[in-house]
C-alpha positions in Angstrom: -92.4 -48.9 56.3 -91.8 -47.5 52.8 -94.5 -49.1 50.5 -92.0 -51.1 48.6 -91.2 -53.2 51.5 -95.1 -52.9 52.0 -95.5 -54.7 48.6 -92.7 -57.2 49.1 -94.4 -58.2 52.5 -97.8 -58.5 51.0 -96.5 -61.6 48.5 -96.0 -63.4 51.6 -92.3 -62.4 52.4 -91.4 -63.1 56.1 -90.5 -59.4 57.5 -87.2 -60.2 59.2 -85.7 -61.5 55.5 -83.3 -59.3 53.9 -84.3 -58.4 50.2 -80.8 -57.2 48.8 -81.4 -59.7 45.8 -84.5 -57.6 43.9 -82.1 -54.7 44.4 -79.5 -57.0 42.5 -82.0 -58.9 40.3 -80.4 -59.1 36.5 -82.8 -56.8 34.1 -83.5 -57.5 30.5 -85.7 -54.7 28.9 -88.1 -55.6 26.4 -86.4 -55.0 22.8 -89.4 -56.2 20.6 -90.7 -53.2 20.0 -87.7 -51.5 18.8 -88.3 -50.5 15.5 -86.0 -51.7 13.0 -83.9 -49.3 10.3 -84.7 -49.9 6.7 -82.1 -49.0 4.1 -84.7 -47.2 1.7 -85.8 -44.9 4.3 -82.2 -43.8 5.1 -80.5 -40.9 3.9 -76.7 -41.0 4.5 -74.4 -38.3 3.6 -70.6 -37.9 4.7 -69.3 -34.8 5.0 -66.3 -33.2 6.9 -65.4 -33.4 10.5 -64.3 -30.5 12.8 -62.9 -30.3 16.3 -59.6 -31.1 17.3 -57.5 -33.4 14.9 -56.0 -30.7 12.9 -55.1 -31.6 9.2 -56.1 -34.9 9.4 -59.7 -33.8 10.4 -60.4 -31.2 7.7 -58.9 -33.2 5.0 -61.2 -36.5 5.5 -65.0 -36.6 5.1 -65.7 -39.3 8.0 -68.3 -37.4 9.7 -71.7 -39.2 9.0 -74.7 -37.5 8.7 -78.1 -40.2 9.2 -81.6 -38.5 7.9 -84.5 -41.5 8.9 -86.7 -39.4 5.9 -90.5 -40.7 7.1 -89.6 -39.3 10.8 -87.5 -36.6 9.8 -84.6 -37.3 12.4 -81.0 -36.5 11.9 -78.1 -37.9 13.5 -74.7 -36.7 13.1 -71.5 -38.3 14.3 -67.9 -37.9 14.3 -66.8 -40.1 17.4 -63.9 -41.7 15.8 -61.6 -41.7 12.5 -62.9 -44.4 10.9 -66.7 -44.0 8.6 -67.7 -47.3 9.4 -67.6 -46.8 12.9 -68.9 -43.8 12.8 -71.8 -45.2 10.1 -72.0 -47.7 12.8 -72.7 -45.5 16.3 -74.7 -42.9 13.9 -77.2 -46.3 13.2 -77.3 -47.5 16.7 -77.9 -43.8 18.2 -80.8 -43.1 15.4 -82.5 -46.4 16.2 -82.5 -45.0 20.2 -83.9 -41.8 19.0 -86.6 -43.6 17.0 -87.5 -45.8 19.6 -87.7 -42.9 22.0 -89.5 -41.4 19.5 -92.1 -43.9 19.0 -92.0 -46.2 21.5 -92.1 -43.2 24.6 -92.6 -44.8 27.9 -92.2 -48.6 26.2 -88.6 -47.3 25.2 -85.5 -49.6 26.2 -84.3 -46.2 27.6 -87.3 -45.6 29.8 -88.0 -49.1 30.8 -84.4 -48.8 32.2 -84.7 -45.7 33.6 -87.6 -47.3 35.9 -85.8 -50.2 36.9 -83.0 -48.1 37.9 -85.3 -46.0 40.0 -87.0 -49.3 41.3 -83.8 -50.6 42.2 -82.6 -47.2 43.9 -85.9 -47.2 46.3 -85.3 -50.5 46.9 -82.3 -49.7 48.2 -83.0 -46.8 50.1 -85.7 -48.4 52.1 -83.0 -50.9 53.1 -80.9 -48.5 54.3 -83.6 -46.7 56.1 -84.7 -49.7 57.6 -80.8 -50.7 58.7 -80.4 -47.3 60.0 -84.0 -47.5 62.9 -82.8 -51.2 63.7 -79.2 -49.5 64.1 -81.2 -46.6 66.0 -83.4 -48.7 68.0 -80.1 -51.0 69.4 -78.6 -47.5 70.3 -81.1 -46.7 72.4 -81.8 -49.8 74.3 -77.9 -50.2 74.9 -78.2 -46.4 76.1 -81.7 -47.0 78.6 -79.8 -50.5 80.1 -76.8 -48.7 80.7 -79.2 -45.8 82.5 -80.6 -48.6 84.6 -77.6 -49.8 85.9 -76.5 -47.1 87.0 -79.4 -46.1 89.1 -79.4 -49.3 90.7 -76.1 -50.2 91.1 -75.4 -49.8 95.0 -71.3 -49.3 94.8 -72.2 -46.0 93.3 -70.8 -43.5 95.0 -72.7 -39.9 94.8 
């Protein structure tokens, strides 16, 4: 038994209960420690875009470029053709780099990247244990078809 259904077990879970729900179970990482952006330690220039887009692109300065000055992290995007969207993402992807940044394993990102991977052996240990009970009928369907046969006395060799 893989040692996640080993840990399940040991909190007094019956064995024959299927545990599909912790696979499904809604997850909220913990955002307190995301660090919050402050204006004054923001350095925000808009420059020109490039890529695809033509005229329109190289004529418009709606690419944002986001400096966070005390860590020294620069974010540039030029998702869309609108600055305040782009001021917008550029903010929200800074804020994932700080709290990557500072944060490390307490991240949101990392904390969801464990769940995930919590989730996925959860899963897999389900599977494996739905493919030996699968396994096991197979081969007791296969040795009491091998006994009948051997004793059945209309058999004709």
């Amino acid at each position: 038994m893989f040692p996640v259904l080993k840990t399940l077990r040991s909190f007094g879970l019956p064995s024959g209960l299927r545990i599909p729900f912790l696979a499904r179970s809604k997850f909220t990482p913990d955002t307190s420690k995301v660090p919050e952006l402050q204006e004054e330690d923001l350095h925000e220039q808009f420059v020109r875009g490039s890529g695809p887009g033509g005229q329109s692109v190289n004529k418009s300065s709606n690419c944002v470029l986001l400096k966070h000055l005390p860590s020294g992290i620069v974010v540039r995007c030029h998702e869309s053709r609108s600055l305040d969207q782009n001021r917008k993402i550029a903010r929200v992807r800074l804020t994932q780099l700080l709290d990557n940044f500072i944060n490390g394993e307490d991240s949101v990102e990392a904390q969801t990247k464990r769940e995930n991977k919590r989730v996925s052996e959860i899963t897999a240990a389900i599977k494996k244990e739905r493919r030996e009970k699968i396994r096991k009928l197979k081969e007791s369907v296969a040795n009491a078809n091998d006994s009948k046969t051997k004793n059945d006395p209309h058999e004709h060799t």
